[in-house]
C-alpha positions as CSV (number, residue, x, y, z in Angstrom):
1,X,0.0,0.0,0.0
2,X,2.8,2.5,0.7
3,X,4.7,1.4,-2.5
4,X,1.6,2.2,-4.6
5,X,1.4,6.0,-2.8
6,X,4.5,6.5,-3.0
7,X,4.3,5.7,-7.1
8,X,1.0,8.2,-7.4
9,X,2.9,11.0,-5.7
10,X,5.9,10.1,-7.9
11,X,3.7,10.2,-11.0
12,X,1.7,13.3,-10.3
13,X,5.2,14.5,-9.0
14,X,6.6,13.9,-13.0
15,X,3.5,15.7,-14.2
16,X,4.2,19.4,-12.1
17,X,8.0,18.6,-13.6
18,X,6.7,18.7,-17.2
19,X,5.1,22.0,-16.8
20,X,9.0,23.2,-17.0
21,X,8.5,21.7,-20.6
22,X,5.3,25.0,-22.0
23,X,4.2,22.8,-25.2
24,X,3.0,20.3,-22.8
25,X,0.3,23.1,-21.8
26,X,-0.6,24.3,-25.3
27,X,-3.5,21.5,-26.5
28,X,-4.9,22.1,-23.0
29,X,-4.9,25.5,-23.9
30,X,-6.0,25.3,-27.2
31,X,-8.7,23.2,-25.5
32,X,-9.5,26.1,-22.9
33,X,-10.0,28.6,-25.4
34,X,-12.2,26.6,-27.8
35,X,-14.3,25.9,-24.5
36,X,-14.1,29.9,-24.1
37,X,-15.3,30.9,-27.3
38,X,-18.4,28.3,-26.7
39,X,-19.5,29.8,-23.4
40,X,-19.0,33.2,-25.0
41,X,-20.8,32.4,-28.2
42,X,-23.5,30.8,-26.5
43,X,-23.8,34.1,-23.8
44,X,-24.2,36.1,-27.1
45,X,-27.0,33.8,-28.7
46,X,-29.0,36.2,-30.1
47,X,-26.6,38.4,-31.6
48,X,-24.9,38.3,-34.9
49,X,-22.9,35.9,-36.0
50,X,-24.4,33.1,-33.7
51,X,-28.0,34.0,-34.0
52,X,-28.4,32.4,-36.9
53,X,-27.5,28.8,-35.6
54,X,-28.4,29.3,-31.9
55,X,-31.4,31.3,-32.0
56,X,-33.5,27.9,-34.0
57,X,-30.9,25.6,-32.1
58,X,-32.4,26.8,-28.1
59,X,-35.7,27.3,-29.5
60,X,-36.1,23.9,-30.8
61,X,-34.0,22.3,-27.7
62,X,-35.8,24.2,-24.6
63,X,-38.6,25.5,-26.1
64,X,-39.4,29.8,-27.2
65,X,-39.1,30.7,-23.0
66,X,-35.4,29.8,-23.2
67,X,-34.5,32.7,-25.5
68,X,-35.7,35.3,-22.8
69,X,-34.1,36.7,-19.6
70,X,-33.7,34.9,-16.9
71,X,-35.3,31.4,-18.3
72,X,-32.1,31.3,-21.0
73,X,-29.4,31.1,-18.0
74,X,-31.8,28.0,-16.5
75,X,-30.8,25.9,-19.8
76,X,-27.3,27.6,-20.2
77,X,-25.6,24.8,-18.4
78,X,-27.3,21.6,-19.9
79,X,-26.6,23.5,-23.3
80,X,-23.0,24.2,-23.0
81,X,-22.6,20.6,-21.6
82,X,-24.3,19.2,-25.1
83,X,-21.9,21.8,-27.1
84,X,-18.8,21.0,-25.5
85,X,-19.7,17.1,-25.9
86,X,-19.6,18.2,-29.9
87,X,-16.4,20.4,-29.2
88,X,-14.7,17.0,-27.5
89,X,-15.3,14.4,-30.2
90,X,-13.9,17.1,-33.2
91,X,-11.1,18.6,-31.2
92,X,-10.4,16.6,-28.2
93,X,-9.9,14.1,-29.1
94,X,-6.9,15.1,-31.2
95,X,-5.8,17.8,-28.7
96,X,-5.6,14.9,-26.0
97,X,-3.8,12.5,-28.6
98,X,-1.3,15.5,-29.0
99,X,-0.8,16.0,-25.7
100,X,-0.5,12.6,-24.9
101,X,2.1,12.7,-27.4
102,X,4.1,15.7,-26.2
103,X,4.2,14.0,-22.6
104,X,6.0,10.6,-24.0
105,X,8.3,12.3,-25.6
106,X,8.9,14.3,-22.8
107,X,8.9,11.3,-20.5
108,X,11.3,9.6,-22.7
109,X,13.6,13.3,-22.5
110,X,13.3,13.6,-26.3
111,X,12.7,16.3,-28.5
112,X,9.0,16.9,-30.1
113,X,7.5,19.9,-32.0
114,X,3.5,20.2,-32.2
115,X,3.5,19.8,-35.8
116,X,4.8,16.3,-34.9
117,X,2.1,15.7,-32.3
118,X,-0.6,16.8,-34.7
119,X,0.5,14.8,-37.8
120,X,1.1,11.5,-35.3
121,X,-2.2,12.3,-34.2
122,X,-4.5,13.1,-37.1
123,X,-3.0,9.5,-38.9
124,X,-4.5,7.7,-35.8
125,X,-8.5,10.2,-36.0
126,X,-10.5,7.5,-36.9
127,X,-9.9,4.9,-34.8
128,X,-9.8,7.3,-32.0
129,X,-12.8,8.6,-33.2
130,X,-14.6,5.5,-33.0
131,X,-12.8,5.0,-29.4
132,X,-14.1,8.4,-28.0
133,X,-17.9,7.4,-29.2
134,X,-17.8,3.8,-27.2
135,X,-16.6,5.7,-24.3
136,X,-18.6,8.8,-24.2
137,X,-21.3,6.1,-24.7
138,X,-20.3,4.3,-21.7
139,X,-20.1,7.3,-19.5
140,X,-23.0,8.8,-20.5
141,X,-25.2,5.7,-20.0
142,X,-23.4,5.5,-16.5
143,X,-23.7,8.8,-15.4
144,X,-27.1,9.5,-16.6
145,X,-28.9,6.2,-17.7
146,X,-28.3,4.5,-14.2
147,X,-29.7,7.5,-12.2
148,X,-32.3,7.6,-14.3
149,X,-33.3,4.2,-14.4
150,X,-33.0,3.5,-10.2
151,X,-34.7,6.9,-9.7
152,X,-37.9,6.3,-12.5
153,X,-38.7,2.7,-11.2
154,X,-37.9,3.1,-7.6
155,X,-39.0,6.7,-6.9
156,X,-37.1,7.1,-3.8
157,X,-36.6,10.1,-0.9
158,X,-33.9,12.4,-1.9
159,X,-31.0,11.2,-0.1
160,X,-30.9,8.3,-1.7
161,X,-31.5,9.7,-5.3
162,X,-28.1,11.3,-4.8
163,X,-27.0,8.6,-3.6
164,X,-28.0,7.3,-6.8
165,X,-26.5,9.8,-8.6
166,X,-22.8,9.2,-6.8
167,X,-23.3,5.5,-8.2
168,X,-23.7,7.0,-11.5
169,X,-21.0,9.1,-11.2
170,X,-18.7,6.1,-10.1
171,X,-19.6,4.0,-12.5
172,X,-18.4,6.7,-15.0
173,X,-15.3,6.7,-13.8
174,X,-14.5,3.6,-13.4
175,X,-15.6,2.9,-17.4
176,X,-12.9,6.0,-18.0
177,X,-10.5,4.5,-16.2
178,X,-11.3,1.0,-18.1
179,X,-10.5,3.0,-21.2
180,X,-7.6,5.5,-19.5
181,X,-5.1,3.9,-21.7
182,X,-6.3,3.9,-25.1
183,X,-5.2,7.1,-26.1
184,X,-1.1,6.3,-25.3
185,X,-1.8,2.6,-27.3
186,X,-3.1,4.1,-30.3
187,X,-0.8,7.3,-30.3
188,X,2.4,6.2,-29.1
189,X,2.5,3.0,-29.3
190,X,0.6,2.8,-33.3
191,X,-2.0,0.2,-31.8
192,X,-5.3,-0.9,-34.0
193,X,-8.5,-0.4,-32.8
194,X,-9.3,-3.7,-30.7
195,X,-5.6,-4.5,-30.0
196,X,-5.7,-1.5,-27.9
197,X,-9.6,-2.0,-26.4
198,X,-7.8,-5.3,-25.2
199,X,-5.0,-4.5,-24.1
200,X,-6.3,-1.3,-22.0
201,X,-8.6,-4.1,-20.4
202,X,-5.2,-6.3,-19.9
203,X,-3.9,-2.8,-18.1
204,X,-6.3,-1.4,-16.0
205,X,-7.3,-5.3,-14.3
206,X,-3.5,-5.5,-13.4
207,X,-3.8,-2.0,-12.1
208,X,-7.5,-0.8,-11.5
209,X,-6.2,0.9,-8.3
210,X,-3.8,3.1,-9.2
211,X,-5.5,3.5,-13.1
212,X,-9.1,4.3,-11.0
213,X,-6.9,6.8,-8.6
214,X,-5.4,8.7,-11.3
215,X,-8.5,9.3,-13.2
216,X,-11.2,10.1,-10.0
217,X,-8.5,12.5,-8.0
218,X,-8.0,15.0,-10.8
219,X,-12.1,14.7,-12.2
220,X,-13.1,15.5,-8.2
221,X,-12.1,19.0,-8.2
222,X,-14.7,19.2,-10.5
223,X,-17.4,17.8,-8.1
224,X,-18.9,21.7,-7.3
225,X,-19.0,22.2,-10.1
226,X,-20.8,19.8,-11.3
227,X,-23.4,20.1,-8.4
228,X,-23.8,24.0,-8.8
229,X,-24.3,23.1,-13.0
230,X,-27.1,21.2,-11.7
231,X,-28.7,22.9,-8.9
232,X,-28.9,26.3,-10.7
233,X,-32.3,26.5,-8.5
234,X,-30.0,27.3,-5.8
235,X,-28.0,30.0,-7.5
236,X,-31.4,31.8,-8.7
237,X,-32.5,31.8,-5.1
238,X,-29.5,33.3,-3.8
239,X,-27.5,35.1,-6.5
240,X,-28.1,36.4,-9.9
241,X,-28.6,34.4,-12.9
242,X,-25.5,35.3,-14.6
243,X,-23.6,33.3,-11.7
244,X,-24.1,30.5,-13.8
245,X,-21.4,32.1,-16.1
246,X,-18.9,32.2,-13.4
247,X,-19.6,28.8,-12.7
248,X,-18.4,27.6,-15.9
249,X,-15.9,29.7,-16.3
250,X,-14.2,28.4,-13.2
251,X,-15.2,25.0,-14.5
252,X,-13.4,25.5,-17.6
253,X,-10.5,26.4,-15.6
254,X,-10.6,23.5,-13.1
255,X,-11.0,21.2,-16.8
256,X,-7.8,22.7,-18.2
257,X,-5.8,21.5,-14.9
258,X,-7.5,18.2,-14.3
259,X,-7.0,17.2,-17.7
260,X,-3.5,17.8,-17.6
261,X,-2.7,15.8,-14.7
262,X,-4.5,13.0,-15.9
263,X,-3.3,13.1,-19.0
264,X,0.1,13.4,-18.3
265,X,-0.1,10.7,-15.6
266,X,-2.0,8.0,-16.9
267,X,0.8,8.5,-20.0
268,X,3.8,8.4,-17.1
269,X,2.3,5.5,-15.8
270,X,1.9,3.5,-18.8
271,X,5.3,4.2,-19.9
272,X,6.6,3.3,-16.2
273,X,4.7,0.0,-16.9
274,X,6.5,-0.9,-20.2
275,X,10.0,0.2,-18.4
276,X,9.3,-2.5,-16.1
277,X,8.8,-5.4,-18.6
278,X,12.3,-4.9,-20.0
């Protein structure tokens, strides 16, 4: 037990050391800003050049009350949620494959360029494409799926629909952590589609403690806001309705970090674990 602590603390150690190295940070920032322009774009619905697309997109979505003050800022975060989903399976999914990328290299103390990362990247899209469906799949049916189901049949007090809700949320990350290691199979290591489904399986049995750890300590900082997202009630009631802005904002904030650190460790890791088979 003090082995394995000692080996997270060594890996999330290696990731503050690759800060040292600034291309490390720049698909998390690319990723930031993309995530920026969204909120901001989606803020700014109704004037030009967005209303075009938004204006039919919320009114179809949440119905005509949703494009008037305050009810917009009540749908805000469940439509920012569904637009960054888009934003994650264009973009993320190669920004995380370069990034993943950038950290090997760095890892292995060799030289990279972000052209590099992108082409290496981009040759690998569609199978981490098809990847970043299954998971989001997964996830989704997790996180929202199980709640729902346990809550609709069982209609239980309160308490225990959040307790619900934590399950949910679990379950999620345990499927991402199931999946943690795909990205570093298919982009550094040139894996095919179900060789690296298996063999992230193969990883994460052998190591679902430390692979769980690494995935559920960085995504927790992002517990608040994840329960203020959802309880905007409780922002109307005792602050403004633009709070929700702030909210996300500091949520985009808490992503770009998070992300990073699991990112950078779940690729430390996996290379740690090859090391050790030589």
């Amino acid at each position: 037990m003090v082995g394995k602590l000692k080996r997270l603390i060594w890996l999330w150690a290696q990731c503050f050391k690759s800060m040292r190295n600034v291309k490390t940070f720049i698909p998390f920032l690319i990723y930031a800003f993309l995530q920026v322009i969204l909120l901001h774009s989606l803020i700014n619905f109704s004037q030009s050049p967005f209303s075009g697309l938004l204006v039919p997109m919320i009114q179809n979505l949440f119905g005509e009350s949703a494009l008037h003050y305050p009810h917009f800022y009540l749908i805000l975060s469940s439509l920012y949620s569904q637009m960054n989903l888009v934003i994650s399976g264009l973009f993320g999914i190669i920004l995380i494959g370069m990034a993943t990328y950038l950290f090997a290299l760095n890892f292995k103390k060799h030289k990279s360029s972000l052209g590099e990362a992108f082409k290496t990247t981009m040759t690998k899209y569609v199978v981490l494409f098809i990847i970043w469906i299954l998971v989001s799949a997964l996830i989704l049916i997790m996180i929202i799926g199980v709640p729902f189901i346990l809550n609709k049949f069982l209609q239980p007090q309160y308490i225990v629909s959040r307790i619900f809700d934590f399950v949910g949320l679990l379950m999620g990350m345990i499927v991402a952590s199931i999946f943690a290691y795909t990205t570093v199979l298919v982009v550094v290591d040139r894996q095919k589609l179900f060789q690296a489904i298996s063999n992230t399986f193969s990883i994460f049995i052998k190591n679902a403690g430390t692979s769980f750890i690494l995935i559920a300590v960085p995504t927790a900082f992002y517990f608040p806001i994840n329960y203020l997202s959802r309880r905007i009630d409780l922002l109307f009631s005792n602050y403004s309705p633009e709070t929700i802005v702030t909210v996300l904002g500091i949520g985009i904030l808490i992503t770009f970090f998070s992300s990073y650190f699991q990112v950078g460790s779940i690729t430390r890791f996996y290379l740690l674990l090859n090391d050790n088979k030589k």
